[in-house]
C-alpha positions in Angstrom: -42.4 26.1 22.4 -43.9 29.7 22.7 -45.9 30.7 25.2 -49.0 32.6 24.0 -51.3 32.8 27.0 -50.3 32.6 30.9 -52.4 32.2 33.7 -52.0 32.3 38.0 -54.7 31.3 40.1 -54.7 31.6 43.9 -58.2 30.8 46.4 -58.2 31.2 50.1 -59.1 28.3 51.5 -59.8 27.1 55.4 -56.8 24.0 56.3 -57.7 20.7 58.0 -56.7 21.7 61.2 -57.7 25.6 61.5 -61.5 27.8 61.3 -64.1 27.9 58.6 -64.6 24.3 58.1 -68.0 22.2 59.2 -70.3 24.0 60.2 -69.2 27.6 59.9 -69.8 30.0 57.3 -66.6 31.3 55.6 -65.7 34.0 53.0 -62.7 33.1 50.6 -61.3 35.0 47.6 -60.1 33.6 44.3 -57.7 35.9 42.1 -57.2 35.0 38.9 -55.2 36.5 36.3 -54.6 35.5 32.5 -51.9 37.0 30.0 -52.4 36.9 25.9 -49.4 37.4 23.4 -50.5 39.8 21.0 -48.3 41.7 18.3 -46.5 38.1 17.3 -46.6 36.3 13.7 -46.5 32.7 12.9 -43.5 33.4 10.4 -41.6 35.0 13.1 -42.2 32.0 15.3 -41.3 30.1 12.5 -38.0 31.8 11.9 -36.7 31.4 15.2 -37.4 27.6 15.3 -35.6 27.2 12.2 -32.4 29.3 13.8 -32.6 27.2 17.2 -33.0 24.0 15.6 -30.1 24.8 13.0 -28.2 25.8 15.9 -28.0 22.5 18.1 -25.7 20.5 16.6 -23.3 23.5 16.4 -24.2 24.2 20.2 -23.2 20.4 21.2 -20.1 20.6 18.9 -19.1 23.2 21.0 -19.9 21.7 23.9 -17.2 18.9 23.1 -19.5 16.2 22.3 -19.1 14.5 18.5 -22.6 14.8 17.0 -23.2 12.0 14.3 -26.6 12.7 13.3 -25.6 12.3 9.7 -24.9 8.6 10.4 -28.1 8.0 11.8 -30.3 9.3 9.1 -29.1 6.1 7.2 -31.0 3.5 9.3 -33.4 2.0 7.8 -36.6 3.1 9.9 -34.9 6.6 10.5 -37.3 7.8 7.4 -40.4 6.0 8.8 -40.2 8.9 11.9 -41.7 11.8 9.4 -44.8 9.9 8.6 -45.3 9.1 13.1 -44.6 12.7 13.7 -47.1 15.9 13.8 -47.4 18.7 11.7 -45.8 22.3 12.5 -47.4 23.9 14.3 -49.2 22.4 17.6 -51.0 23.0 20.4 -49.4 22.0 24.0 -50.9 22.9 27.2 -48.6 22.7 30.2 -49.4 23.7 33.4 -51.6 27.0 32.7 -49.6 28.3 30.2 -50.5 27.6 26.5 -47.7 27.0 24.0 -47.5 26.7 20.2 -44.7 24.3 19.1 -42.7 24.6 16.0 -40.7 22.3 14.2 -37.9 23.4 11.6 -39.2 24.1 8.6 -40.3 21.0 6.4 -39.8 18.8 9.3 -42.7 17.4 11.3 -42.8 17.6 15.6 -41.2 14.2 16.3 -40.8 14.6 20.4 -42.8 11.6 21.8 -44.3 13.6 24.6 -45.7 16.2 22.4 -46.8 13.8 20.0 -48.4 11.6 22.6 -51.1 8.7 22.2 -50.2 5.4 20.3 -47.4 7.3 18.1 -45.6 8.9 21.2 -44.3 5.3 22.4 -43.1 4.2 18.8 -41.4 7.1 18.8 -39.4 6.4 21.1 -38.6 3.0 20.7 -37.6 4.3 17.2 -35.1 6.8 18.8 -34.0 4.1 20.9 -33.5 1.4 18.0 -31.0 3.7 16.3 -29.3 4.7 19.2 -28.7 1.0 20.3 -27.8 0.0 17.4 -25.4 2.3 16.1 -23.9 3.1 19.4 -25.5 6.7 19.8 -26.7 8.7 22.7 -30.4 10.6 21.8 -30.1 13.9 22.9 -34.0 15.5 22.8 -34.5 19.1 23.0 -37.5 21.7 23.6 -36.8 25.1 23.9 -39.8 27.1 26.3 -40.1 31.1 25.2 -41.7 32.3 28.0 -43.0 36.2 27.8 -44.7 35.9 31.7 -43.4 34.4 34.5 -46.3 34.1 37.4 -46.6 32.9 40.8 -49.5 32.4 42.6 -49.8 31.6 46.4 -51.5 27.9 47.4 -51.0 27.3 50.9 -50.7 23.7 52.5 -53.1 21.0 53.2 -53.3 21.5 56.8 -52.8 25.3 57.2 -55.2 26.8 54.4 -54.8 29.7 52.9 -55.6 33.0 54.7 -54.3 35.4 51.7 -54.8 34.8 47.9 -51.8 36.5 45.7 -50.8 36.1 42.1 -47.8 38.2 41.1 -46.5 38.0 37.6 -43.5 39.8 35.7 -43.9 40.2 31.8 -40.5 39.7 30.3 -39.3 37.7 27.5 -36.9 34.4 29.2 -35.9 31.2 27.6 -35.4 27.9 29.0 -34.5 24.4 27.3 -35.8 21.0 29.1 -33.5 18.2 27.6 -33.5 14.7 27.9 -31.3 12.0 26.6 -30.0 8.5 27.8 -28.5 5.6 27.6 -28.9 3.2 25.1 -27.0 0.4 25.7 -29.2 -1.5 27.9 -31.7 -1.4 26.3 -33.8 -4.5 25.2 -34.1 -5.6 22.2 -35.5 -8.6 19.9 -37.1 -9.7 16.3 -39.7 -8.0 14.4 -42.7 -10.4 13.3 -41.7 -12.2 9.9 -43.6 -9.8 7.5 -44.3 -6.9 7.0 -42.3 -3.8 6.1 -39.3 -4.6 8.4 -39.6 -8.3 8.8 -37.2 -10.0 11.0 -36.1 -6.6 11.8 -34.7 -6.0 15.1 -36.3 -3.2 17.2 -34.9 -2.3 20.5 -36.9 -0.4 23.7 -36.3 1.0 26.8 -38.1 0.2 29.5 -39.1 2.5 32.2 -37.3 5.9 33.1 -34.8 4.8 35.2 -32.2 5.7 32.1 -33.7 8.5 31.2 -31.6 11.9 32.4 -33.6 15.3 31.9 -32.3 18.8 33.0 -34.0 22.4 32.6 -32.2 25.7 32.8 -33.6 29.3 32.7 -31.6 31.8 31.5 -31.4 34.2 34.5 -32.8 37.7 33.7 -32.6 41.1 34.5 -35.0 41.9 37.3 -34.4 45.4 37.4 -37.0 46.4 34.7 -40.3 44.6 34.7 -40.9 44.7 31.3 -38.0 44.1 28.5 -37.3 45.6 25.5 -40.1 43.1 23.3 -43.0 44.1 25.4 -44.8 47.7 24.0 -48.2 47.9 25.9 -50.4 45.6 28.5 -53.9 46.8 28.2 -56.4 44.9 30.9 -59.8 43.4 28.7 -61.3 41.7 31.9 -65.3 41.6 30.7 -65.4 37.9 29.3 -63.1 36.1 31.6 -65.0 37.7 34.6 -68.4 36.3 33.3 -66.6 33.3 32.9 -65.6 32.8 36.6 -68.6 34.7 38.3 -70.5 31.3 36.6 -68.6 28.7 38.2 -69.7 30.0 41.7 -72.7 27.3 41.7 -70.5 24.4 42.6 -69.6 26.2 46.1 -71.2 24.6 49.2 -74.0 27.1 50.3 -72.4 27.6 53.2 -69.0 29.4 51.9 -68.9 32.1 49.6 -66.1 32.8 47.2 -65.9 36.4 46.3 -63.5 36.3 42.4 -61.0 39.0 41.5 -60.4 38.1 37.9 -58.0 40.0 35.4 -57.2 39.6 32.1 -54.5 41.7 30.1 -53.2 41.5 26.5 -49.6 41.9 26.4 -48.1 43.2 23.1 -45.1 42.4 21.9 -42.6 44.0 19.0 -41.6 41.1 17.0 -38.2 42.2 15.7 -37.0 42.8 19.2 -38.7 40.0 20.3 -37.0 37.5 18.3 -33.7 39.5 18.8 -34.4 38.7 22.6 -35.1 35.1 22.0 -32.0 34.4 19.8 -30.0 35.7 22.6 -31.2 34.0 25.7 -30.6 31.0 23.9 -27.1 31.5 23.5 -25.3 28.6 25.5 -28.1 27.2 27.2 -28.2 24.0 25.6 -24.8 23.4 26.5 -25.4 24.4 30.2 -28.2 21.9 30.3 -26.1 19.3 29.3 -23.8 20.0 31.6 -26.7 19.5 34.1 -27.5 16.5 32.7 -23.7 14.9 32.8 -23.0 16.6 36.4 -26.1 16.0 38.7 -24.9 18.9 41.0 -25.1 21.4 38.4 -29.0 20.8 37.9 -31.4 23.9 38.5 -34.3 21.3 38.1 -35.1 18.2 37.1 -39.0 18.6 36.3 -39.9 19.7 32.6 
């Protein structure tokens, strides 16, 4: 997943229990501030999902676990996942940050949550079928290339916010959310009596009690703001600014929001940035999973 546009938000706002609420007037100020990836290519993108990919089961190998993904490929619905999955490349907004997710080449994006909808959950009782059945633990990985990292102030409920502030520090990090579980109690049962896979036995799992997920970010160098990959940030405010200014309407008459909106293009060398990438990705798989196995070892537990 690479991150091609970044945003912080951050509005002043009067609390519950302090000023500036019924009656009075009050004057709050929203900052907002997007980043764009320019200077990238798709086959650049496409190259480094091919290495990362090619490089997990090496990665878990070395990590000391026995990968048999070989032995799964023969089950008999394992083929059926291609025609369920999504093409290369998608779409994925999380959070405010926009990302563009790659598969290997040739292979479609087969991660129920990115898949979502009806096909998401067949997914995954598909992954867990195999897994039951031939005695396998799914391991499920996403790799996040980040090239902005941003924090914006919210306040609490009942305080407010008295001072909006959105930092952000352009520099290229990468991070891998992993999940992977369980499959021995899992449920499973008959397929209906026709069909492609009559009488077939399909397994699921229910809930997310099983289900173990860990994230790591590779720490970074804080000392210089912008890393090698990043050339030139050059503000091109006019349209977002017209776009914000419009959404003033919806404000009760009695407040007014005064907007401080930026928007910057951030260029990026490809060669150096896909140098970067292949390096902070170095062992992190393997330190995730050794989140995942040893709960104390977990930086986070939210994708």
């Amino acid at each position: 997943m690479f991150g091609v546009r970044s945003a912080g938000s951050s509005t002043t706002r009067a609390g519950f229990m302090g000023g500036g609420t019924g009656f009075m007037e009050r004057e709050d100020k929203s900052i907002f501030r997007i980043f764009n990836l320019t200077g990238y290519d798709s086959t650049g993108f496409q190259r480094i999902a091919d290495r990362l990919c090619g490089d997990v089961p090496a990665e878990l190998t070395a990590a000391g676990y026995q990968v048999r993904t070989d032995s799964a490929t023969t089950h008999f619905i394992w083929a059926d996942r291609d025609s369920a999955g999504q093409t290369s490349p998608q779409d994925q907004k999380l959070a405010q940050t926009r990302y563009m997710v790659y598969a290997r080449t040739g292979a479609p994006i087969l991660d129920p949550w990115i898949v979502g909808g009806m096909k998401g959950p067949k997914l995954q009782d598909w992954e867990t079928t195999v897994a039951r059945q031939y005695g396998l633990r799914p391991v499920r990985v996403l790799y996040f290339v980040d090239f902005a990292t941003i924090e914006a102030a919210k306040g609490k409920r009942f305080i407010g916010l008295n001072v909006a502030e959105v930092s952000s520090t352009l520099q290229v990090t990468v991070g891998a959310s992993v999940s992977s579980y369980d499959a021995s109690s899992a449920k499973c049962g008959r397929g209906a009596p026709f069909g492609k896979h009559k009488a077939r036995e399909f397994c699921s799992m229910r809930g997310n009690s099983a289900f173990q997920q860990g994230q790591y970010q590779l720490p970074d160098d804080d000392e210089r703001a912008f890393r090698d990959p990043v050339v030139s940030v050059d503000e091109v405010t006019s349209g977002a600014q017209r776009f914000v200014d419009g959404l003033s309407g919806v404000l009760p008459r009695r407040n007014k929001t005064v907007s401080d909106t930026k928007e910057f293009n951030v260029t990026v060398d490809m060669s150096r940035y896909e140098a970067r990438v292949i390096e902070g990705a170095a062992g992190v798989l393997a330190k995730v999973m050794a989140a995942i196995d040893d709960p104390s070892k977990r930086k986070s537990e939210k994708r």
